[in-house]
N, C-alpha and C positions, 0 to 999 in steps of 0.2 A: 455500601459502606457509609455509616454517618462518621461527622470529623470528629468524634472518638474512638472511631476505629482506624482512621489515616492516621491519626497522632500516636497511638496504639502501636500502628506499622511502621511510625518514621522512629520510636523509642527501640523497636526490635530491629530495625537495621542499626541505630548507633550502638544498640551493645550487643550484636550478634554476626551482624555484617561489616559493619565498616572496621571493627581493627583488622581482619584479615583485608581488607579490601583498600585502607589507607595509604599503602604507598600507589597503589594505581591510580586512585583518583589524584593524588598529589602527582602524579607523574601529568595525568591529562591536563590539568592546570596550570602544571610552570611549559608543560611543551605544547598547550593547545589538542583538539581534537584531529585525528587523521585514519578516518573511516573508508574501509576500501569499498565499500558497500552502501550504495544508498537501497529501502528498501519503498514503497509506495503501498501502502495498505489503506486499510476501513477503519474508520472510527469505531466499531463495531467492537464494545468491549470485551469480547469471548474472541478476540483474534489478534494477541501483543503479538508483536515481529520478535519483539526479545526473547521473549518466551517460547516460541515456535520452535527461534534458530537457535535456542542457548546460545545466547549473546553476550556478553558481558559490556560495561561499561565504557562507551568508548568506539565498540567497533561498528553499530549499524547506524545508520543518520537516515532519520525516519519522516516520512512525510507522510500523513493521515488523514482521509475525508472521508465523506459518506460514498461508498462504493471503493474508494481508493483509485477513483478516477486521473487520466490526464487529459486537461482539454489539449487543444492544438495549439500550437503556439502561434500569439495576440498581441505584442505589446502593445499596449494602450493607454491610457489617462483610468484605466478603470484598475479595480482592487487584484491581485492574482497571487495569492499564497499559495498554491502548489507550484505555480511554474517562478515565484522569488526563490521559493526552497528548492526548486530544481538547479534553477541559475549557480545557486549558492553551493550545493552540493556538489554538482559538474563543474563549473567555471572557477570555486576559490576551492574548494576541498578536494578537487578532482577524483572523484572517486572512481575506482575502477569495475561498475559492475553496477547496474539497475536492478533492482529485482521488484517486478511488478506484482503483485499478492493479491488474489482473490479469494471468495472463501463463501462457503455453503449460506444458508436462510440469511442472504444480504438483505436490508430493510431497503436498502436503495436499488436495488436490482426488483425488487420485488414492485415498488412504486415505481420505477417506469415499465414494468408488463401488465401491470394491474391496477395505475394509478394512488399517486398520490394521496393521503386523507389528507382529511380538508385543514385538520394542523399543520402540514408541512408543507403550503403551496407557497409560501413568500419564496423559501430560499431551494427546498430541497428539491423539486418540479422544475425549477428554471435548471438546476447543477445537473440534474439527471436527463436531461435533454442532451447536455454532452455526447451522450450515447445511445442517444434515439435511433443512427446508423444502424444498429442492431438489429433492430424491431422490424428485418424481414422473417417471412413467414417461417415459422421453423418445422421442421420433420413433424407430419399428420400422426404419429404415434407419441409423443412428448405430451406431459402435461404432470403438474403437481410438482413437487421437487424435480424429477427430470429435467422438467422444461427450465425452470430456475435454473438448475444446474449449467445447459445448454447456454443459456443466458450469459451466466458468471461466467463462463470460457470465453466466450464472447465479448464480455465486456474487458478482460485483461487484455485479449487480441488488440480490440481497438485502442485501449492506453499504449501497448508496443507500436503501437502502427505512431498514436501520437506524439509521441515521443521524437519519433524520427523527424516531426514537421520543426523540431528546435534546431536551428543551423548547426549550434556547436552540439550538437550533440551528434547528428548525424555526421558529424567531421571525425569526431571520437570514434565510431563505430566504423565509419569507413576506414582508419588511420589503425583499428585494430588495437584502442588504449582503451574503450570501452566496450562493454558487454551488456548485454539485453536479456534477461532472461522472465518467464511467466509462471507462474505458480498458482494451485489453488490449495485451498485447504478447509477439509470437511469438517466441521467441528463435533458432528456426534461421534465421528470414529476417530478424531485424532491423524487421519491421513492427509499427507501431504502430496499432491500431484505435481506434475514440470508438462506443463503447455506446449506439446509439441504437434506443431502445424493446427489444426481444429480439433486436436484429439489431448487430453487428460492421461496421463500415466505416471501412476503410483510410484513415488519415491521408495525403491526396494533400501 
């Protein structure tokens, strides 16, 4: 989209969307946001979380990167924008529910099984090492999409798993106010799967 086609779409939501949609937004603004749902996805712009969940304004509190990673938890003197937006999401917004989001032809799944091009090694080669863990051998029949696909299950796994190394989060989940849950989603067919144990099943 060039910025006259964003300008385009912000003119089509003020005279199509927002008078049906102004007292909501006017309601999140004098009472603040209270999202029961955080969701963690990919930058990957063929995969909105809003759009997915039919979401409306308001209710999902989105954290996005390349793969939709979560490293483990690090406080440090060094930069950490998924795990601030985590802090943030769990600790002040207390949200009731994670939803880890993965999704078919990842650019970042793809670059760490098959390496990174030589345009993305400043940033995107060091982030996707996160989940280097992965990168045991996988089933001698997989290869092509398959394997990717294998991968991307894999890679949500280990977001759940890191997730749990954040203390208050794993207090939440033991204490039964928070929930965990792992998702994929294929984007040639529109399906959405639920990560249960190493295996993918289709949201009927």
């Amino acid at each position: 989209m060039s910025l006259d086609d964003l300008l385009d779409g912000y003119r089509a939501f003020r005279s199509g969307t927002w008078p049906a949609a102004r007292d909501r937004y006017r309601g999140l603004a004098k009472a603040g946001q209270h999202p029961a749902t955080l969701v963690i996805g990919c930058s990957d712009s063929r995969v909105a979380p809003q759009v997915i969940f039919n979401a409306g304004p308001g209710e999902l509190f989105e954290i996005r990167n390349v793969a939709g990673l979560v490293p483990p938890y690090g406080p440090d003197l060094r930069y950490h924008g998924t795990s601030a937006a985590l802090e943030y999401g769990v600790r002040v917004l207390k949200v009731r529910q994670i939803v880890v989001l993965g999704h078919g032809q990842c650019g970042g799944i793809q670059a760490m099984v098959e390496g990174a091009p030589d345009e993305a090694k400043d940033f995107v080669e060091p982030w996707m090492s996160i989940a280097r863990p992965v990168l045991k051998p996988a089933p001698p029949d997989l290869e092509g999409t398959d394997l990717l696909r294998f991968y991307e299950a894999k890679v949500v796994r280990l977001s759940l798993t890191n997730l749990m190394s954040f203390p208050w989060i794993a207090e939440r989940v033991e204490a039964g106010t928070l929930k965990l849950h792992g998702f994929h989603f294929a984007i040639a067919t529109g399906v959405l799967a639920r990560l249960e144990g190493d295996r993918l099943v289709p949201v009927e």
